[in-house]
C-alpha positions as CSV (number, residue, x, y, z in Angstrom):
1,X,-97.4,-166.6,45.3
2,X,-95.2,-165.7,48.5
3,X,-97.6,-163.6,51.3
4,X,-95.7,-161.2,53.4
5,X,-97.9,-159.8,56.1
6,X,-96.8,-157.0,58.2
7,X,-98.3,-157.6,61.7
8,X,-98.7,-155.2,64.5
9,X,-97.7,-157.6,67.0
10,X,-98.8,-155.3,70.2
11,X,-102.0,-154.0,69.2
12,X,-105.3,-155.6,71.0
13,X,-105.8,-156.3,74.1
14,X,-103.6,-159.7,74.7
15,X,-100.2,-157.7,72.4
16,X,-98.0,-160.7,72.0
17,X,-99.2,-163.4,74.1
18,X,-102.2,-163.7,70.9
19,X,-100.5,-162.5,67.9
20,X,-96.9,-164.4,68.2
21,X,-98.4,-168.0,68.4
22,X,-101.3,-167.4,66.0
23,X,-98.1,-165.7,63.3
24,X,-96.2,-169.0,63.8
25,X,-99.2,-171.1,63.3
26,X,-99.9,-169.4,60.0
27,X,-96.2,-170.2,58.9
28,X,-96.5,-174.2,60.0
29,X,-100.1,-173.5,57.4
30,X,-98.5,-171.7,54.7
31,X,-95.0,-173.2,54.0
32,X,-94.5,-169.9,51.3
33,X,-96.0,-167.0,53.6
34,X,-93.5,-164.7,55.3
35,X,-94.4,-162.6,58.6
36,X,-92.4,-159.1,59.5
37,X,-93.0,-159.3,63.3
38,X,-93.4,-155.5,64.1
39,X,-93.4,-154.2,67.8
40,X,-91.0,-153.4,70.8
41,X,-88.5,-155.9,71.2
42,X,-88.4,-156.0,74.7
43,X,-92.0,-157.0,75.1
44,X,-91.7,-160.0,72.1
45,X,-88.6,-161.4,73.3
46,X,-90.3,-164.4,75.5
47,X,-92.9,-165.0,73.5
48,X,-90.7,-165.3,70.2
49,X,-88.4,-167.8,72.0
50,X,-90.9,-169.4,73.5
51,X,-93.1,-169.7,70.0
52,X,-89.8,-170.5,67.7
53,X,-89.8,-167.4,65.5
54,X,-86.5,-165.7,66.8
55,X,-84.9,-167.9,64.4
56,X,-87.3,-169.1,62.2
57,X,-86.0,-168.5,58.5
58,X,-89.4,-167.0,57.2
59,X,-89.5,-164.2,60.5
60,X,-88.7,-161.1,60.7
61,X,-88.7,-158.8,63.8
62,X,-88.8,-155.1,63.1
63,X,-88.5,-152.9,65.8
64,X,-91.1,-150.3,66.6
65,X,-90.2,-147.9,69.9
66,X,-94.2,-147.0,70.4
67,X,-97.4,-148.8,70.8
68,X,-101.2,-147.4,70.1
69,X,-103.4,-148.2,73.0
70,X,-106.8,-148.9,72.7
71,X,-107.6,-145.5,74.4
72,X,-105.5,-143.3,72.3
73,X,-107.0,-141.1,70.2
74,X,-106.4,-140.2,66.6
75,X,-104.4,-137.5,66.9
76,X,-102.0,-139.0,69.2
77,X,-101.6,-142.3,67.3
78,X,-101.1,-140.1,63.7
79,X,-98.8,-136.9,64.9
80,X,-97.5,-138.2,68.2
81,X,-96.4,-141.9,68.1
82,X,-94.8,-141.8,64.7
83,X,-92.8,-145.0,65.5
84,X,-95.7,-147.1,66.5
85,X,-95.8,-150.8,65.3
86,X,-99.5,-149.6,64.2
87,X,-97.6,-147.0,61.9
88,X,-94.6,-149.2,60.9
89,X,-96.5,-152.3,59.8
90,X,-98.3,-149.6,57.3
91,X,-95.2,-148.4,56.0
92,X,-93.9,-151.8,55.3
93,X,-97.0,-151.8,53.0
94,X,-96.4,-148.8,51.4
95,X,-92.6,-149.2,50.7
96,X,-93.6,-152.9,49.0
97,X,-91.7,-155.2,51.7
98,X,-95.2,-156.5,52.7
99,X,-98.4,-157.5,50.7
100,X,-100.7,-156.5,54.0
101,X,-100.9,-155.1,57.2
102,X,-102.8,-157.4,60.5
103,X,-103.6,-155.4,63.3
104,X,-105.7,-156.0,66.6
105,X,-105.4,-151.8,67.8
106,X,-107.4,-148.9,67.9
107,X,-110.0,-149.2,64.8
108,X,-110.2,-145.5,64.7
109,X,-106.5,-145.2,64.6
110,X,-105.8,-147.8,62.2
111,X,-108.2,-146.3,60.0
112,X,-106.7,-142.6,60.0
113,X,-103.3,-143.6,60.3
114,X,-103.9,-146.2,57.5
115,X,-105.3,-143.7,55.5
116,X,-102.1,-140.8,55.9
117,X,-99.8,-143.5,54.9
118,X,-101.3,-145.3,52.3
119,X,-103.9,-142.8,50.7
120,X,-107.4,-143.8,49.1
121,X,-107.3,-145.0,45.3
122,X,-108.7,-142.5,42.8
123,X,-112.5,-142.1,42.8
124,X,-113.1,-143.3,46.7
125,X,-113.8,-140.7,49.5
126,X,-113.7,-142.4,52.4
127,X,-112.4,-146.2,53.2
128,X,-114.9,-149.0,54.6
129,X,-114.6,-151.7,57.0
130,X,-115.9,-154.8,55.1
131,X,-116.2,-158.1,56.1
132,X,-117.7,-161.8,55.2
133,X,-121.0,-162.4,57.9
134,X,-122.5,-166.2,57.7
135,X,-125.6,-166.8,56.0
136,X,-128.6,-169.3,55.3
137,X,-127.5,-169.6,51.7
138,X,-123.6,-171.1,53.2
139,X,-121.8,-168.1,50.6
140,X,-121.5,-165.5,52.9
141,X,-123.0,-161.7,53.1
142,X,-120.1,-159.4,52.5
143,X,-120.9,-156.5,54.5
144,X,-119.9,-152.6,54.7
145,X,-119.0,-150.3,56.2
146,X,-119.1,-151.6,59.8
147,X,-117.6,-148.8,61.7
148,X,-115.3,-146.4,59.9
149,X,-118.0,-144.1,58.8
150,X,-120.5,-143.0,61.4
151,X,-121.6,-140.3,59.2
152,X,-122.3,-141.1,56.1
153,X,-123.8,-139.2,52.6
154,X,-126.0,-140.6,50.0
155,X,-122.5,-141.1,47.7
156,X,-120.3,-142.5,50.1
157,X,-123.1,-145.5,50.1
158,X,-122.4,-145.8,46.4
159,X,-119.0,-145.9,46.9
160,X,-119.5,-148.7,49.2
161,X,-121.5,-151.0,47.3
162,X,-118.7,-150.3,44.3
163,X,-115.8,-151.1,46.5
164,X,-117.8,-154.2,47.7
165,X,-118.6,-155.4,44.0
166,X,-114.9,-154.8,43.1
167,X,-113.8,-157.0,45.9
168,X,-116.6,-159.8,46.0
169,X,-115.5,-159.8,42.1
170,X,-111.8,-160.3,43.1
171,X,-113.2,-163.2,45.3
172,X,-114.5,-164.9,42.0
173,X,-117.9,-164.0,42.4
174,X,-118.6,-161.3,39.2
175,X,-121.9,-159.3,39.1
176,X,-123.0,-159.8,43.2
177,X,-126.3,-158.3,44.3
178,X,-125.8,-155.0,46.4
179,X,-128.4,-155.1,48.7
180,X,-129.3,-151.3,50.8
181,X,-129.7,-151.9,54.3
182,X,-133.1,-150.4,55.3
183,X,-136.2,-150.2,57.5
184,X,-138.3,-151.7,55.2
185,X,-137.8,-153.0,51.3
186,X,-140.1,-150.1,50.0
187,X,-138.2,-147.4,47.9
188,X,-140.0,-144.7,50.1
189,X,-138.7,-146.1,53.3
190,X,-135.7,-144.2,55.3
191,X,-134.5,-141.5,56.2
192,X,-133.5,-139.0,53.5
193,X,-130.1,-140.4,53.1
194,X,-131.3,-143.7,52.4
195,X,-133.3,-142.8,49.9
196,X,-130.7,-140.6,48.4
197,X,-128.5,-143.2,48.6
198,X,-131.4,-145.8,47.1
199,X,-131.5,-143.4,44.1
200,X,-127.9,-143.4,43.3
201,X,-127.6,-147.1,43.1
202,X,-131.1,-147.6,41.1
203,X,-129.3,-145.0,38.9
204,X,-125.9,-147.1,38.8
205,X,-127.5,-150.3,37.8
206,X,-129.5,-148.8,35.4
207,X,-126.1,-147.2,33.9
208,X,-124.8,-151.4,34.2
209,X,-122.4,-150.2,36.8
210,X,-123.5,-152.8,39.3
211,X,-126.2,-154.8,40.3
212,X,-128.6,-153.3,42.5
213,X,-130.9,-156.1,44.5
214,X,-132.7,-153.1,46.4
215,X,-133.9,-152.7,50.0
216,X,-133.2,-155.0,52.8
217,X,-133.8,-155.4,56.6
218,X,-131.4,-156.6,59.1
219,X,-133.0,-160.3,58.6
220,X,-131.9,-160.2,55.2
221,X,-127.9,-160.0,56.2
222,X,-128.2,-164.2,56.8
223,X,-130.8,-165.2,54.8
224,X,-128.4,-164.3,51.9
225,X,-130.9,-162.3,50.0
226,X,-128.0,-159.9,48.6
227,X,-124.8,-160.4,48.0
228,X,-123.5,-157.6,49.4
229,X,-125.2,-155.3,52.0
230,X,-124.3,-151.8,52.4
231,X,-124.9,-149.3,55.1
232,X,-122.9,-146.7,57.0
233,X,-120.8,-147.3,59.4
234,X,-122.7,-147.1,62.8
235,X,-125.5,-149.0,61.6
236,X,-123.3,-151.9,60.4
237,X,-121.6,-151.7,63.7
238,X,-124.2,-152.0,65.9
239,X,-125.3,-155.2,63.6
240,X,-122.6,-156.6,63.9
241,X,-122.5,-156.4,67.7
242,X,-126.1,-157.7,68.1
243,X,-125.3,-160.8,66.0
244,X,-122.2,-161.8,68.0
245,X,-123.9,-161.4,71.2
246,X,-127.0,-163.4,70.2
247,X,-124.9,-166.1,68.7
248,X,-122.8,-166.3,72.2
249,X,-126.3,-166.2,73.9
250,X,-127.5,-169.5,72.4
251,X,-124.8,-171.1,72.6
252,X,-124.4,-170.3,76.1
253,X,-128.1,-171.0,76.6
254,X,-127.8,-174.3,75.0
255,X,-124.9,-174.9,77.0
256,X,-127.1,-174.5,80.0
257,X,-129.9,-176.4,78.9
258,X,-127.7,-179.6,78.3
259,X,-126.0,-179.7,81.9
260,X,-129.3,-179.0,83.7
261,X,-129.9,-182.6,85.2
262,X,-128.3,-185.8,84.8
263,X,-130.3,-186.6,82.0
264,X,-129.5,-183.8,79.6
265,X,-125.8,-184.1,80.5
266,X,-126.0,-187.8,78.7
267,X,-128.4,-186.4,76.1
268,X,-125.2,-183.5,75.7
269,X,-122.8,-186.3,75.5
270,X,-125.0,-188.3,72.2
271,X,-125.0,-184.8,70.7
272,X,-122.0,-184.0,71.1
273,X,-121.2,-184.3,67.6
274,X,-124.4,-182.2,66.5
275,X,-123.0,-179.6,69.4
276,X,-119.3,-179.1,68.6
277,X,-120.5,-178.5,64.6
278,X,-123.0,-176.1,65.3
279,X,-120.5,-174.1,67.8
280,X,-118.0,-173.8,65.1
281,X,-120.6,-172.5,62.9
282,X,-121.5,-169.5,64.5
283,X,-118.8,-169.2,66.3
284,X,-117.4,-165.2,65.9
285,X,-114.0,-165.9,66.6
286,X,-113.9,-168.2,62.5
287,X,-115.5,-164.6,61.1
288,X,-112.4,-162.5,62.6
289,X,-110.5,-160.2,60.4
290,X,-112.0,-157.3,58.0
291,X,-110.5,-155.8,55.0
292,X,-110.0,-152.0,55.1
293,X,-111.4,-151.3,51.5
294,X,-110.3,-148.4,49.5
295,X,-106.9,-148.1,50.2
296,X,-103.6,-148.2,48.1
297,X,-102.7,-151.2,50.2
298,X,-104.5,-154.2,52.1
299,X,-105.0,-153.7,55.4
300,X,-107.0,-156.2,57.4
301,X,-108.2,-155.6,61.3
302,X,-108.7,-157.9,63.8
303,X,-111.4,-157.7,66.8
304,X,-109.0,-156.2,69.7
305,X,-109.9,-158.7,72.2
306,X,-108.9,-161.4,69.5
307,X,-107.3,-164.7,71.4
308,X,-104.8,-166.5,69.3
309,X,-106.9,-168.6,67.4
310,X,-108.8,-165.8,66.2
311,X,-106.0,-163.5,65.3
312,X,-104.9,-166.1,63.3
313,X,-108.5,-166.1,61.0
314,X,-107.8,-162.8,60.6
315,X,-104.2,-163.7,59.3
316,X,-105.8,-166.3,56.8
317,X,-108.0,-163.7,55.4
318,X,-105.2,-161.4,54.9
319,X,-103.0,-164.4,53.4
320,X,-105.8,-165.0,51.3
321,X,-106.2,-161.3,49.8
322,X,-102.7,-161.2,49.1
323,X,-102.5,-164.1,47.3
324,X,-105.4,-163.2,45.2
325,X,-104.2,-159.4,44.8
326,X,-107.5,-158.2,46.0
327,X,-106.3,-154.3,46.0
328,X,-105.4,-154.8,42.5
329,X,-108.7,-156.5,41.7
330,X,-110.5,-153.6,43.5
331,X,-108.3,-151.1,41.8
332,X,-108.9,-152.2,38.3
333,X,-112.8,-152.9,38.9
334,X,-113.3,-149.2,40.5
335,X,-111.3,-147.8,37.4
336,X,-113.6,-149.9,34.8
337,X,-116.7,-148.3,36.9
338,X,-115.8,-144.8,37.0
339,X,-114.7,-145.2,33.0
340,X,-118.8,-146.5,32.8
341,X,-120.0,-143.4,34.9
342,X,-118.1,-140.8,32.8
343,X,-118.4,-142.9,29.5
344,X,-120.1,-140.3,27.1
345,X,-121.5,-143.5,24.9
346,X,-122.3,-146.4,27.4
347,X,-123.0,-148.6,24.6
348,X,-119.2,-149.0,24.2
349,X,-118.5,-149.1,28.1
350,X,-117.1,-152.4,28.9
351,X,-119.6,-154.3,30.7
352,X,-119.4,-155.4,34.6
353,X,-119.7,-159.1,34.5
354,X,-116.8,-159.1,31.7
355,X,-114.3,-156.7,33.3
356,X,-115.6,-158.2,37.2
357,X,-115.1,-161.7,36.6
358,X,-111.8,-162.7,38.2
359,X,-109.3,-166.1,37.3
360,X,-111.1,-169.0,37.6
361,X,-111.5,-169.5,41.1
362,X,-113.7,-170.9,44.2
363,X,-115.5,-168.0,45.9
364,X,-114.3,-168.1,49.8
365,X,-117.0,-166.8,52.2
366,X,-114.8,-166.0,54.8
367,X,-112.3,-164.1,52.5
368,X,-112.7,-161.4,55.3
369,X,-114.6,-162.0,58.1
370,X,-115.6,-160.0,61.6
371,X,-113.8,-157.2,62.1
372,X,-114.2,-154.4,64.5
């Protein structure tokens, strides 16, 4: 399958100078994917020369007068910069000229403006941030939501863990655990909401609509006890955060450690090996790029201080998506779960793992990785 991605090529902090070289490195990759270069000409004209994608057959530069800064707020990026390449990228979405949407800018923007133009698919109130964290178990803990909810309800949880079973389903792997990301694994634990929320999913796997793991603490997210971990959105945040900084502070504390003396500089140099694979393992910028579930459309957003190497993961995991038709996974899935929740016989409901289970296919754990 072809993969058109619609990138916002100004948003983040680095605009062009990060997003033009990682698009063209994705198009030396992927010899079928097409990119639709959205932004203000002016401002991409050096770096498209300079990166060969003024000419290159499988390029396409759509101009956008307006950009969304990282400080603008909603209302400005949604009533007042209607010609942003935020907004345009979207709309190439919508209109079908582009399977998904890449963008470094304002999460809070995205989000809303994502939401005007493409709308939420039936049955889901409010979109999540998800994304693929590393883990013990080497599969990958899909999380959500990491930041688009800071207020959440007991429901909007349960929404969550069914959009992250619909898309961990699309990724090829039916039936995940949903795990409830608590204070303790006790069902009295939390605050009200949690509990609430702990109700509603005990209640929706005992209806077969997913399959509930239970409670689990922060420690849980990589050992890989659940599947799937779901939380609101400032919680997962704030996770997310804390494990990116402590995985730069031990590898800069290691760094340290091995260019000390004389001696542990040579000891660095035998491990070298050992070094450079445990770097790429937890490093953040391999996890960039998180899906925007719940949307008629895939959008993926990238960390907005994303170099070009990272803004490129998070073109691979929007690649990827499209060329599984995730949204039309997730679509399908939500629609088989809310036929099991309003089923008056659920004898004669179709059954999760049947109606879950995608094409034969090798689970990715990075399908979407660390977004922000």
């Amino acid at each position: 399958m072809t993969a058109s991605l619609a990138v916002d090529v100004m948003g983040g902090d680095h605009g062009p100078s990060a997003t033009l070289p990682a698009c063209r490195a994705l198009l030396d990759l992927h010899p079928q994917s097409r990119v639709l270069l959205v932004g203000q000409l002016e401002a991409m004209q050096a770096g498209l020369r300079q990166h060969g994608l003024a000419d290159h057959p499988r390029a396409q530069v759509v101009p956008a007068t307006e950009v969304v800064t990282m400080d603008d707020s909603v209302e400005v990026a949604l009533r007042r910069k209607k010609d942003s390449s935020m907004r345009r990228a979207l709309e190439l979405v919508k209109d079908g000229s582009a399977h998904a949407c890449v963008s470094s800018g304002n999460t809070g923007a995205l989000m809303a403006v994502a939401r005007y133009v493409l709308k939420t698919l039936p049955g889901i109130d409010r979109p999540a941030i998800a994304t693929y964290l590393p883990n013990a178990r080497g599969t990958g803990t899909l999380m959500l939501d990491l930041g688009a909810n800071v207020d959440c309800e007991a429901e909007h949880l349960l929404q969550f863990a069914v959009m992250g079973t619909a898309f961990a389903s699309a990724g090829g792997h039916p039936n995940p655990r949903v795990g409830l990301l608590n204070i303790g694994e006790e069902v009295l634990k939390g605050n009200e909401m949690i509990k609430q929320a702990g109700e509603l999913l005990r209640g929706a796997h005992a209806e077969g609509r997913l399959n509930f793991f239970g409670n689990v603490e922060g420690n849980d997210i990589f050992k890989g006890t659940a599947d799937i971990v779901v939380c609101d959105g400032f919680v997962g945040n704030v996770a997310l955060k804390a494990s990116e900084g402590l995985a730069q502070m031990l590898t800069g504390m290691i760094r340290e450690e091995f260019t000390r003396t004389p001696l542990t500089k040579l000891m660095a140099f035998a491990a070298m090996p050992v070094l450079k694979h445990f770097r790429k393992r937890v490093d953040p910028r391999r996890y960039n790029g998180a899906a925007l579930l719940g949307l008629r459309g895939l959008v993926v957003k990238s960390h907005g201080s994303a170099d070009a190497f990272s803004f490129q993961q998070a073109l691979e995991r929007a690649h990827e998506a499209a060329v599984w038709q995730v949204v039309q996974e997730i679509e399908r899935i939500v629609a088989v779960l809310h036929t099991q929740a309003t089923a008056p016989d659920p004898a004669v409901a179709p059954s999760l793992p049947d109606e879950a289970a995608a094409p034969a296919q090798t689970s990715h754990p990075q399908i979407m990785a660390n977004g922000h």
